[in-house]
VMD Tcl script that builds the backbone (N, CA, C; Angstrom):
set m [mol new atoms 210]
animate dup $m
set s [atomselect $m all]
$s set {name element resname resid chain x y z} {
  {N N UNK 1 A 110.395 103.515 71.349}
  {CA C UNK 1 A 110.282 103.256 72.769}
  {C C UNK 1 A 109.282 104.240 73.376}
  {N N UNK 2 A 108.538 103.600 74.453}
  {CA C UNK 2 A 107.186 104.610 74.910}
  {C C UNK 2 A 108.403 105.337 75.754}
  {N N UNK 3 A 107.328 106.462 76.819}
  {CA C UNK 3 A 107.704 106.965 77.952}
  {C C UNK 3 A 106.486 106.603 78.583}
  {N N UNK 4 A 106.651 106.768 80.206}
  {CA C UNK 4 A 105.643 107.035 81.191}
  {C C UNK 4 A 105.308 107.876 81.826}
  {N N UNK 5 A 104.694 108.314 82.824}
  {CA C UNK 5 A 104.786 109.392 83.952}
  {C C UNK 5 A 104.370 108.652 84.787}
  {N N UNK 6 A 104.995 108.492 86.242}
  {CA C UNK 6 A 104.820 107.767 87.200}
  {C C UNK 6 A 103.477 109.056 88.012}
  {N N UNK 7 A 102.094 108.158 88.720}
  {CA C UNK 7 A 101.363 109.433 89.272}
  {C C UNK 7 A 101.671 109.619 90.764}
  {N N UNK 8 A 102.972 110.018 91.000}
  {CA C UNK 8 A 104.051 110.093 92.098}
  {C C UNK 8 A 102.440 111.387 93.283}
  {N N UNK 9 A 102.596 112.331 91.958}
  {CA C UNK 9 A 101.800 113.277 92.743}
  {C C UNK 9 A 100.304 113.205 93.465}
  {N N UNK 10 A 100.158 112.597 91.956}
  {CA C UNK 10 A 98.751 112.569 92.335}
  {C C UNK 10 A 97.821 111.855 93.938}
  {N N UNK 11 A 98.797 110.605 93.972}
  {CA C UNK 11 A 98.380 109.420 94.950}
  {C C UNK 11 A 99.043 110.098 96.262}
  {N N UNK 12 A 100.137 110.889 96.458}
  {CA C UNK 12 A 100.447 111.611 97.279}
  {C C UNK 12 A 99.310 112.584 97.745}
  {N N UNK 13 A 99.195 113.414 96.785}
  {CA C UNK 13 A 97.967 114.700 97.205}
  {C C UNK 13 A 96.799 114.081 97.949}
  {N N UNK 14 A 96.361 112.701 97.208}
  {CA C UNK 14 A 95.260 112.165 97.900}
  {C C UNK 14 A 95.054 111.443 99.497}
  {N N UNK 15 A 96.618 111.314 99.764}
  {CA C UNK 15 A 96.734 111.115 100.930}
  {C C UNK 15 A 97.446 112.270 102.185}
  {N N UNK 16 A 97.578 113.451 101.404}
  {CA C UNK 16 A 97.744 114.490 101.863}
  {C C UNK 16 A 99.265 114.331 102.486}
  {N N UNK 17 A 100.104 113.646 101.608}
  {CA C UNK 17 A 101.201 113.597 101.785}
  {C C UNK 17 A 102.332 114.527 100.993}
  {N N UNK 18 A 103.943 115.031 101.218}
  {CA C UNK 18 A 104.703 115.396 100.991}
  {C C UNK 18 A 105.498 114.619 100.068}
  {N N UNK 19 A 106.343 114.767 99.072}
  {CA C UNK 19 A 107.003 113.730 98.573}
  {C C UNK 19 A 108.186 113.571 99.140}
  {N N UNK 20 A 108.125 114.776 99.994}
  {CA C UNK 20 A 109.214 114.231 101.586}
  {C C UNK 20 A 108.983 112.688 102.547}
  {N N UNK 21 A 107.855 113.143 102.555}
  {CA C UNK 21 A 106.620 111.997 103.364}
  {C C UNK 21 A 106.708 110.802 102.276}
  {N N UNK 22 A 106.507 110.613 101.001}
  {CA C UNK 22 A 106.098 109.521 100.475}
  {C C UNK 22 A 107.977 108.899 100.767}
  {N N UNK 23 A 108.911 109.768 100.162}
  {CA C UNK 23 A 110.134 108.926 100.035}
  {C C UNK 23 A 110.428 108.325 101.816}
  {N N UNK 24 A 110.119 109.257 102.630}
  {CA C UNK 24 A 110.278 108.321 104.048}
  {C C UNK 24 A 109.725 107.133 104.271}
  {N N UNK 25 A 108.465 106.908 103.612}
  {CA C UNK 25 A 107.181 105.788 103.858}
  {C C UNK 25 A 107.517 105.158 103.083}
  {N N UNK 26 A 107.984 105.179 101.750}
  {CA C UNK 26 A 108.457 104.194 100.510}
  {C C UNK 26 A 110.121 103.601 100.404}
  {N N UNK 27 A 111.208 104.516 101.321}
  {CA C UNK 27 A 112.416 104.376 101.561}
  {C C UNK 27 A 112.933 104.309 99.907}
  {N N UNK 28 A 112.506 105.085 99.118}
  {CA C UNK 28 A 113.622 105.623 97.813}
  {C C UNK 28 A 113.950 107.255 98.576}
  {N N UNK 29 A 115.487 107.156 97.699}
  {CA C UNK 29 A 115.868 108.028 98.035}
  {C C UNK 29 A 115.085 109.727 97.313}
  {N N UNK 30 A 114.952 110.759 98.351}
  {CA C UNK 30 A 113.989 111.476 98.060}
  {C C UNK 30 A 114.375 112.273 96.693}
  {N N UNK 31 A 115.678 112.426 96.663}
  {CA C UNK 31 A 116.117 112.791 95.007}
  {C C UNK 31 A 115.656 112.144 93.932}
  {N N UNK 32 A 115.453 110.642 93.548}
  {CA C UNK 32 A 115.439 109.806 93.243}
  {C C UNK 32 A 113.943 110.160 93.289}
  {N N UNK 33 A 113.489 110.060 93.790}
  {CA C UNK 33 A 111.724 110.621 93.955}
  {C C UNK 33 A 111.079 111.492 93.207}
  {N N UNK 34 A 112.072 112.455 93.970}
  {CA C UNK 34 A 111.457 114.043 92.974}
  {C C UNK 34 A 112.082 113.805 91.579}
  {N N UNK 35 A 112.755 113.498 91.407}
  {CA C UNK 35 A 113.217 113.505 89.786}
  {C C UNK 35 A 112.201 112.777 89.412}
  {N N UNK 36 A 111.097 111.831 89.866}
  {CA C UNK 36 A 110.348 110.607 89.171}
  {C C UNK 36 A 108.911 111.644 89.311}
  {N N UNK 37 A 108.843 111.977 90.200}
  {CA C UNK 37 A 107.656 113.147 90.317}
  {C C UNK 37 A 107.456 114.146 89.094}
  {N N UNK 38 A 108.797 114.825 89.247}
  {CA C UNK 38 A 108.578 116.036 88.290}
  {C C UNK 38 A 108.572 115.794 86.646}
  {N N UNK 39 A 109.127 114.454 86.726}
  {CA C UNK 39 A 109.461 114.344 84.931}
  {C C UNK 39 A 107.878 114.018 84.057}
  {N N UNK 40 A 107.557 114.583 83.121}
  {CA C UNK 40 A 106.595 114.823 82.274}
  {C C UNK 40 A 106.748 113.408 81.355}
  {N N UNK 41 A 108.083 112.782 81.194}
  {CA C UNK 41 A 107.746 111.323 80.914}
  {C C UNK 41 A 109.241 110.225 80.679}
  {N N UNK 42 A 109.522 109.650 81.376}
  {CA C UNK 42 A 110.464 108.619 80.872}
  {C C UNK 42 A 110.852 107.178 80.302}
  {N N UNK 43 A 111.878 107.085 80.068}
  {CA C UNK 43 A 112.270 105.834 78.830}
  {C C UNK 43 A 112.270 104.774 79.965}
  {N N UNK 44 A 112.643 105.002 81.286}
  {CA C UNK 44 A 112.899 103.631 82.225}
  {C C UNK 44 A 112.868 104.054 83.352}
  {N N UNK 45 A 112.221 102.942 84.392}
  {CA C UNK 45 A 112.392 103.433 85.681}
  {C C UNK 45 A 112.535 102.006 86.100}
  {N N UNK 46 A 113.332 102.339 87.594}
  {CA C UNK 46 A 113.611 101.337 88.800}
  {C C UNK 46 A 112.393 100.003 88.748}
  {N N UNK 47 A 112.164 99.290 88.635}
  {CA C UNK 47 A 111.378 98.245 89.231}
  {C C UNK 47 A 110.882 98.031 90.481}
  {N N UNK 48 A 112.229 98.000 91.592}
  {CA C UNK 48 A 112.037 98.320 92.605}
  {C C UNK 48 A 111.440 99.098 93.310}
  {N N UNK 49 A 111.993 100.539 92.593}
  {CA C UNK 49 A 110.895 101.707 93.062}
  {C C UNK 49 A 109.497 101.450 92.584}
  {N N UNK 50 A 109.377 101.203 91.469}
  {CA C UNK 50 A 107.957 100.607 91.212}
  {C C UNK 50 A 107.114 100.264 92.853}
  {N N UNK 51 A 107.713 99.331 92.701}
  {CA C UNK 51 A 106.956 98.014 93.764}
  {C C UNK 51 A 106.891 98.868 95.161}
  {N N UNK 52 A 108.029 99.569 95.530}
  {CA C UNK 52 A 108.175 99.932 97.004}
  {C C UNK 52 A 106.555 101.614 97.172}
  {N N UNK 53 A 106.725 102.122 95.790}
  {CA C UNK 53 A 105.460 103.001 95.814}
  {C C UNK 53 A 104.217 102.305 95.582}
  {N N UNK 54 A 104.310 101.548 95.073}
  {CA C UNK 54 A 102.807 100.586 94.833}
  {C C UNK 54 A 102.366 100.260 96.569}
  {N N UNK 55 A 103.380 99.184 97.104}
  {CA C UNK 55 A 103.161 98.762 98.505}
  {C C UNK 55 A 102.699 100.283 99.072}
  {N N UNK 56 A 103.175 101.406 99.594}
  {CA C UNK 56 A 103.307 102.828 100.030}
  {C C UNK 56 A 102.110 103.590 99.688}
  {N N UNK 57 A 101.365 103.186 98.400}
  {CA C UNK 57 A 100.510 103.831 98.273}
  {C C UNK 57 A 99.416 103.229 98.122}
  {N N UNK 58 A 99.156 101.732 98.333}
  {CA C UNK 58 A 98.578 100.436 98.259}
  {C C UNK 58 A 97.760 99.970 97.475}
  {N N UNK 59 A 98.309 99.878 96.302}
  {CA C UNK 59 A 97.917 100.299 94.601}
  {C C UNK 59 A 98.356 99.336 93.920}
  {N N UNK 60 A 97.779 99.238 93.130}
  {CA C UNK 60 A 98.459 97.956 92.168}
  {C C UNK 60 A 99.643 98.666 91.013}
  {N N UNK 61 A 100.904 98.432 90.880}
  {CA C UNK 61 A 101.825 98.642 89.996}
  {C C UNK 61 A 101.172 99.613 88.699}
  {N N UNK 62 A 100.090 98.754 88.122}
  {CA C UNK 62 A 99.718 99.435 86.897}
  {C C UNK 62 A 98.890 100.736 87.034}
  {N N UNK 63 A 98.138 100.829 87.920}
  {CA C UNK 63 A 97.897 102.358 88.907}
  {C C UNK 63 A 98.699 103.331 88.964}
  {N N UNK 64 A 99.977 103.427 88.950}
  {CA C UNK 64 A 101.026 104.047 88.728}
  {C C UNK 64 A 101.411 104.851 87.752}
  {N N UNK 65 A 101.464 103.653 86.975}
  {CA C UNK 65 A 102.377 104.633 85.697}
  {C C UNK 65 A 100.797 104.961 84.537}
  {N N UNK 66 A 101.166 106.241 83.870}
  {CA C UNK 66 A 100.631 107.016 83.101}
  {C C UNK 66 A 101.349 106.964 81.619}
  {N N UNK 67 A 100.862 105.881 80.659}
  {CA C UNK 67 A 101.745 106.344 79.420}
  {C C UNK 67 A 101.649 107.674 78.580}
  {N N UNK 68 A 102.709 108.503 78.338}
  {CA C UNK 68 A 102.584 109.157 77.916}
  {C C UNK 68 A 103.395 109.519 76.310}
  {N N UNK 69 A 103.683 108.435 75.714}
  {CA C UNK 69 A 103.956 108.425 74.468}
  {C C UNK 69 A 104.249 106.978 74.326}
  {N N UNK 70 A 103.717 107.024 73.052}
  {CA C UNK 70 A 103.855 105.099 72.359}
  {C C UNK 70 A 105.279 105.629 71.569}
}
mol reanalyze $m
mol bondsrecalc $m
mol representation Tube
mol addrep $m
């Protein structure tokens, strides 16, 4: 099974946002956020959250995630 890294940060920094700021503008919960921010790579994530940061950061889904192991 791969992992990913969602680029939570990156698309934030570029809009000179907080990931306080992104979870208000994206409505995931901000725990739920930072845990997706800080992790270096995971087995699964939300769908939903997917979609609600894609819309938030106005990006296409695959813009997002970063594979970081096959």
């Amino acid at each position: 099974m791969g992992l990913v890294r969602l680029r939570i940060r990156e698309f934030a920094k570029e809009r000179g946002w907080t990931i306080k700021e992104v979870s208000e503008r994206s409505g995931i919960v901000y725990s739920t956020l930072r845990t997706y921010a800080r992790s270096p790579g995971m087995a699964t994530v939300d769908v939903t959250a997917l979609i609600k940061l894609a819309r938030t950061f106005e990006v296409a889904i695959e813009e997002l995630i970063e594979i970081v192991e096959e």
